[in-house]
Wavefront OBJ file of the C-alpha trace (Angstrom):
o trace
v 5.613 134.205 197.562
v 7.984 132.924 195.291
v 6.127 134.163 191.682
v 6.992 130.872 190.271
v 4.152 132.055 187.184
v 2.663 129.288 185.194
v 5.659 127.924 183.646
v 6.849 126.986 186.583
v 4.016 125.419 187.791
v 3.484 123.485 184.771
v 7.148 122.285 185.333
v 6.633 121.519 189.039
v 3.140 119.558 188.236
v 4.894 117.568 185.084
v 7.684 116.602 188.172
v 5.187 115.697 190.648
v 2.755 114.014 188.035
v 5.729 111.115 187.099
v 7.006 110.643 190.763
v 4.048 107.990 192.410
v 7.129 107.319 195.373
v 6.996 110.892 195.616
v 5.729 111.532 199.476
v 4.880 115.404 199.125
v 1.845 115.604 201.610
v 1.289 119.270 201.230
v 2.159 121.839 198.339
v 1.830 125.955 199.449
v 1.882 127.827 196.124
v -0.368 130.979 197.685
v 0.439 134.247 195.699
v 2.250 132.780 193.037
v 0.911 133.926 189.630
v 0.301 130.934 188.847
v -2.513 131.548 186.460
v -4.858 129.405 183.966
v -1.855 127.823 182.296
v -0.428 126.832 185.661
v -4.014 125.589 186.720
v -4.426 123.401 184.197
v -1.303 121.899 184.765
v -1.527 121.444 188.098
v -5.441 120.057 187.439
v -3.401 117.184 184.847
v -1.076 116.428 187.794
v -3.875 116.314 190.493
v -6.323 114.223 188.240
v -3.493 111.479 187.874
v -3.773 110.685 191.352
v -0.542 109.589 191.803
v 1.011 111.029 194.784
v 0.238 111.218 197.956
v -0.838 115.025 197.872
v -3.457 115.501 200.894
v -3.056 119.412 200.662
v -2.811 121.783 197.870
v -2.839 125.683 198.804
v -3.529 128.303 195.543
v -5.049 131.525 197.127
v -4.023 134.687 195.367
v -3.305 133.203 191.891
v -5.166 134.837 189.419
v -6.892 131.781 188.435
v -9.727 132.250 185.808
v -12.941 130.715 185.081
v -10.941 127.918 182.715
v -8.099 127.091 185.167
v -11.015 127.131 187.792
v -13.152 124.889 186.291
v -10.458 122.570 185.363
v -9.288 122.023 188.994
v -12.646 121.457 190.064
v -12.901 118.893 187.192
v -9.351 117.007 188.717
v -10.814 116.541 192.360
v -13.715 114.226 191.067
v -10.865 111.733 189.959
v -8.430 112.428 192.895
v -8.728 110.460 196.039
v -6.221 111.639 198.322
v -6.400 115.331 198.072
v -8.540 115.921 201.226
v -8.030 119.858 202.213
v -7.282 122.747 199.796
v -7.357 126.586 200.367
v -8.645 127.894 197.069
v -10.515 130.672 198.380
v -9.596 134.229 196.704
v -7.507 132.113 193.616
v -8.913 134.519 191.266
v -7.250 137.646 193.095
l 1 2 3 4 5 6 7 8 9 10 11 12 13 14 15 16 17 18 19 20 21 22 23 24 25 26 27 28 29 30 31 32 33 34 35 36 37 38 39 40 41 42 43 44 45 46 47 48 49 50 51 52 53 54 55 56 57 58 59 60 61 62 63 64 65 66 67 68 69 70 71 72 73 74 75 76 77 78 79 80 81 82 83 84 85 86 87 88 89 90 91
């Protein structure tokens, strides 16, 4: 746990979002606070499709309903991201 909150994952998914070389295979932010602001950041960056993420990991985040919904949204326009732990990401 590195409590990176939601700014920080709205500056890690803005990074990752512009870098289609990038070759991150796997990103563990479990227990992170990242939040609904963090969510929907992340959701922009895994909607773009653009790296080769196969493995995103957001249990314990204290997701909501709205940062929830909008990851859900992202995975119907991502084709790589194969496995994802998202169970307990509203704790």
């Amino acid at each position: 746990m590195n409590d990176i909150g939601s700014n920080g994952a709205a500056a890690l998914a803005a990074t990752l979002g512009d870098c289609s070389a990038c070759p991150l295979k796997t990103l563990g932010l479990y227990r992170n606070s990242v939040g609904d602001e963090g969510a929907l950041a992340l959701s922009e960056m895994v909607a773009q499709n653009k790296i080769a993420l196969a493995q995103l990991f957001l249990g314990g985040n204290s997701i909501g309903n709205i940062g929830a919904i909008a990851l859900a949204a992202s995975l119907g326009r991502n084709t790589k991201l194969k496995v994802g732990e998202w169970n307990r990401i509203f704790e």
